[in-house]
NUKE-582347 format. One record per residue (C-alpha): x, y, z; residue in three letters. Coordinates in nm, 3 decimals, m for minus. Layout:
REM residues N
@xx->X | yy->Y | zz->Z | resn->ALA
...
//
This chain:
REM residues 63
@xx->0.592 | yy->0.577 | zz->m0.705 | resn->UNK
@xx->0.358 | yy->0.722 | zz->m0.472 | resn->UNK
@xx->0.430 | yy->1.021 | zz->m0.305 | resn->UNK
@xx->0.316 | yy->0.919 | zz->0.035 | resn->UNK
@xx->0.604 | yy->0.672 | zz->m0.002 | resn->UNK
@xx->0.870 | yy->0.874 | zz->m0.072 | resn->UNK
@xx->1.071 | yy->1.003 | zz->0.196 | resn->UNK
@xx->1.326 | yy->1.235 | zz->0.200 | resn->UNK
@xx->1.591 | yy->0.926 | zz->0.272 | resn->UNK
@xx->1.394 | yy->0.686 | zz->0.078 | resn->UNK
@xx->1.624 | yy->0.549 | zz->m0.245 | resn->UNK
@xx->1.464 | yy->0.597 | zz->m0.570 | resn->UNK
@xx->1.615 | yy->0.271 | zz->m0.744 | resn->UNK
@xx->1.639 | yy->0.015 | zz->m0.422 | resn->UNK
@xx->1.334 | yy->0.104 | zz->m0.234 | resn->UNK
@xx->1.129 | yy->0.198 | zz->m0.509 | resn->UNK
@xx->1.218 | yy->m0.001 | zz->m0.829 | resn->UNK
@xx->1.285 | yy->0.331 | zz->m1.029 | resn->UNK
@xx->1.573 | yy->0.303 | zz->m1.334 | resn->UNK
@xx->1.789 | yy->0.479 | zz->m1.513 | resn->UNK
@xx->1.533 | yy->0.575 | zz->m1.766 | resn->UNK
@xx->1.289 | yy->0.712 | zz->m1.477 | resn->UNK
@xx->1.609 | yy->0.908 | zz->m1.355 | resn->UNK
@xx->1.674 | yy->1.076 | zz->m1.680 | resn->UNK
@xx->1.299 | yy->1.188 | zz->m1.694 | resn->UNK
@xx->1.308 | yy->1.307 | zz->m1.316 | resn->UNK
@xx->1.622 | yy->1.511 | zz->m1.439 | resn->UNK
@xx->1.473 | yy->1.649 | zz->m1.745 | resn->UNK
@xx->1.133 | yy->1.756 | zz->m1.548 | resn->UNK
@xx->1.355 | yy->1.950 | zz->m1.294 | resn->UNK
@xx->1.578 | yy->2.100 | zz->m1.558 | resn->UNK
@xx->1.197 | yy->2.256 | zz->m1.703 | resn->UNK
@xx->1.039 | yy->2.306 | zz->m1.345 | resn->UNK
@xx->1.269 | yy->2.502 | zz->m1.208 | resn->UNK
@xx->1.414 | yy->2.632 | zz->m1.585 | resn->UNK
@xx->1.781 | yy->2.502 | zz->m1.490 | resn->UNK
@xx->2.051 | yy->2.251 | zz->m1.659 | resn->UNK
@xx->2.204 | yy->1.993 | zz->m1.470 | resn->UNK
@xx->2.475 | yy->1.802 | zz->m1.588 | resn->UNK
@xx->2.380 | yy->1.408 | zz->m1.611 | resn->UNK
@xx->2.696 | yy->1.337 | zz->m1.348 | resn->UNK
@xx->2.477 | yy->1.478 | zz->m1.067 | resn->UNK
@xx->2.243 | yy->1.147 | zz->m1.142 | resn->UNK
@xx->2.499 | yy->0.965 | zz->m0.919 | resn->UNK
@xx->2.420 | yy->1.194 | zz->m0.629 | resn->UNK
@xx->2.035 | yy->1.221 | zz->m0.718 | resn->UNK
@xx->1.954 | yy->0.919 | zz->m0.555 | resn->UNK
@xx->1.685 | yy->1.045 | zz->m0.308 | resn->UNK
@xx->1.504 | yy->1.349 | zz->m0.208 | resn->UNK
@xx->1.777 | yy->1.479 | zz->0.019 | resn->UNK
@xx->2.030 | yy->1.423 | zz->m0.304 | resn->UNK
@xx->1.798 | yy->1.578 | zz->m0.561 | resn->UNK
@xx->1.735 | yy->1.881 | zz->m0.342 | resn->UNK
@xx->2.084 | yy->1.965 | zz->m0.309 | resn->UNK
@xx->2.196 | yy->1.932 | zz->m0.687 | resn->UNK
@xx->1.892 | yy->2.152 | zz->m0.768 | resn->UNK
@xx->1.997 | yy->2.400 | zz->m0.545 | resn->UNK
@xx->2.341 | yy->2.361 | zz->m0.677 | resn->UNK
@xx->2.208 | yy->2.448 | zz->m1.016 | resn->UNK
@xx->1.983 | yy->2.720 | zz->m0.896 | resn->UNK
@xx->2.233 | yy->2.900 | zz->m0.724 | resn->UNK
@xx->2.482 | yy->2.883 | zz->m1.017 | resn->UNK
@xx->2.246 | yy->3.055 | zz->m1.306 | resn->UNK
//
């Protein structure tokens, strides 16, 4: 994906061909960026920026 293509709205799997594979890396990169655990249910709601940003903060503000 390029980032320039990405929007905040943008879905990861239907507008940008990503899988479940690419998911579970996205999820495991976050879980080390930002030194948090998120449970692999919150994939379902992790399907664009807007999603991703609120299960990280989720996680964030539950440490």
């Amino acid at each position: 994906m390029e980032p320039a293509d990405v929007t905040d709205t943008s879905l990861f799997k239907e507008d940008h061909g990503a899988d479940s594979l690419r998911a579970i890396e996205i999820l495991a990169a976050l879980e080390r960026e930002f030194d948090i655990t998120i449970d692999q249910a919150e994939l379902s709601r992790m399907v664009n920026l807007n999603g991703v940003r609120a299960v990280v903060a989720e996680a964030e503000a539950s440490r």
